[in-house]
C-alpha positions, 0 to 999 in steps of 0.5 A: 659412439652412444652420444648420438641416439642414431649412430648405431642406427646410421652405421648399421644402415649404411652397412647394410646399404652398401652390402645390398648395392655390392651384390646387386653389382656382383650379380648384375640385379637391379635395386628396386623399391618394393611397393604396396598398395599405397605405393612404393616405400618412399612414398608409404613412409612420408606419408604416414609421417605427414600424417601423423604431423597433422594430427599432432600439429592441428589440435595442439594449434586450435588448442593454443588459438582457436579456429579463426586464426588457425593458420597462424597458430599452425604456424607458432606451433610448429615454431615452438615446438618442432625445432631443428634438432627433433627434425633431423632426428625424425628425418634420420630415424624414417631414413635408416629404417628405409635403408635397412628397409629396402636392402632386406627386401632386395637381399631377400630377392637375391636369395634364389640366386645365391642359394636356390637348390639349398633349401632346407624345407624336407627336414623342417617339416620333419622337424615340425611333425616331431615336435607336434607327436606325429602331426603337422602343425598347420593341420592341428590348428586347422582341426581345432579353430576349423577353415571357416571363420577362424581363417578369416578372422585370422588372416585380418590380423595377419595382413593388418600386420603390413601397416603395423610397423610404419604406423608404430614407427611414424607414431612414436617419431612424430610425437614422442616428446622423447627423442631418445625412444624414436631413435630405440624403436627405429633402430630395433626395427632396422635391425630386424630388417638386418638379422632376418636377411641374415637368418634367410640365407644361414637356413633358406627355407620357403615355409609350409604353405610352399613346400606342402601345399597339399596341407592348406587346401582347404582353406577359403580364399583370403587375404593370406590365400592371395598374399600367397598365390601373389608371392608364388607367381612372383617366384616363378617369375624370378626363377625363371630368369632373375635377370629379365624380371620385373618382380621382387622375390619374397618367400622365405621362412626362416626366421618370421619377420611377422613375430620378430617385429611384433615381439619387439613392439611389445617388448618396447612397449612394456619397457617405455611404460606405454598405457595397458590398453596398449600393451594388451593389445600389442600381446594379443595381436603378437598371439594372432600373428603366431597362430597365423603364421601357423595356420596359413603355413607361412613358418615352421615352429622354429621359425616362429621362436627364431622370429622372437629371439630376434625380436628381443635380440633387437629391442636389447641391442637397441636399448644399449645403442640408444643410451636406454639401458636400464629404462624399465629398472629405473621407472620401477625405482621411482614407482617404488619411491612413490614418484612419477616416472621421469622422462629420459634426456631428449639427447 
């Protein structure tokens, strides 16, 4: 089943897929795209793939011809170096995640339907205020980092987040050399995706930011305040009549997407070798992304630490379904032998 990079991929796609178009039939729901501001996913992803192809494409043309006969050498380079076999896979890996993609969209709007009047927020914060000796979380965070700059500066990283995972995504398609590591990243982020719709309806909860408002009045207005209000207003929407709505439903707290995507980007960084400003980077950003998650009330501790058992969940799963096991094992054998690391077959 591993002779193919993307098998797991296509199956766990497929699956998640037709699960999303069975419940939409049951329930009677439309499937819609979820858009962003630069619009619906389909459009999103391309996009960003098209334009990391031109930024790989361009400079290894003039590189090899220069300016003056550019479109030519566009063209020889594209020949050369972009053959059938790495566009299926870049093909295959943007279309799985989008499947995955969509569907947990879709499945995460069907959640009120299916489980409304279940929600498990009152012993989550109980929980919350246990673990914290008799305090909230949030208000502990907000005591210590203040409600001025720090809620700006950390709402930036929080919202950044949005464009992390198909920049990363279309990076690492477009222009590894290795197939093999597009096909482990795509398919670690599609079974994010997957076990996170899961995680949504075991314990369906909405967050702090929700349940207890009165704990994030203080707040300034940003992103993340407008994220939220955007969020709400679209569920009343749908509970008010699901069926009549034109909006998709996008609370949920239990487990965070947020840390579990980005405990997988690092993990996956510090197992392909990536550079150290790199991984560096991928940390920090994955302790930003905690604390404001926290902050702001989007998740319960629970959530967070759910959010990266998943995370390395995926990246291990997604080692093994991809033929990568054992990668960073290896790469620490040859340093120890004095070697460069050697590339993995493109498969």
């Amino acid at each position: 089943m591993r002779r193919w990079p993307y098998t797991f991929a296509v199956f766990l796609s497929a699956a998640v897929g037709i699960t999303t178009i069975v419940a939409s039939h049951i329930l009677d729901l439309p499937i819609r795209d979820p858009d962003g501001f630069l619009g619906p996913a389909y459009v999103r992803l391309p996009l960003i793939v098209a334009m990391f192809f031109a930024a790989g494409i361009i400079p290894s043309a003039i590189k090899r011809g220069g300016w003056a006969p550019i479109k030519a050498s566009i063209r020889q380079t594209i020949k050369d170096d972009w053959t059938l076999k790495r566009l299926t896979y870049v093909s295959v890996g943007l279309g799985s995640f989008y499947v995955c993609y969509i569907s947990y969209r879709n499945l995460k709007s069907f959640l009120p339907v299916i489980r409304e009047g279940t929600l498990e927020d009152s012993w989550m914060l109980r929980l919350d205020h246990f673990l914290m000796f008799g305090n909230y979380p949030a208000d502990l965070l907000q005591d210590v980092l203040g409600t001025g700059i720090a809620a700006h500066i950390l709402s930036t990283f929080y919202i950044s987040y949005l464009m992390l995972t198909p920049v990363t995504l279309g990076a690492l398609l477009v222009w590894g050399k290795d197939l093999s590591l597009g096909a482990w990243y795509a398919t670690s982020l599609s079974l994010n995706w997957v076990l996170g719709v899961v995680s949504y309806y075991a314990v369906p909860t909405l967050g702090p930011a929700f349940a207890q408002p009165q704990s994030f009045l203080e707040l300034p207005e940003t992103g993340v305040s407008a994220l939220q209000n955007s969020l709400a207003r679209a569920r009343f929407d749908v509970l008010a009549d699901p069926w009549a709505s034109e909006r998709i439903h996008g609370i949920a707290g239990f487990a965070s997407l947020h840390v579990s995507v980005v405990v997988t980007a690092c993990l996956f960084f510090e197992r392909v070798g990536m550079k150290a400003v790199i991984r560096i980077a991928a940390w920090a950003f994955l302790v930003f992304t905690i604390l404001a998650t926290i902050y702001f009330g989007w998740h319960y501790i629970v959530d967070d630490v759910a959010g990266a058992l998943i995370g390395w969940f995926s990246v291990v799963v997604g080692a093994w379904a991809t033929g990568n096991r054992g990668r960073r094992r290896q790469r620490r054998k040859e340093r120890h032998k004095g070697t460069e690391p050697s590339a993995a077959p493109n498969n």
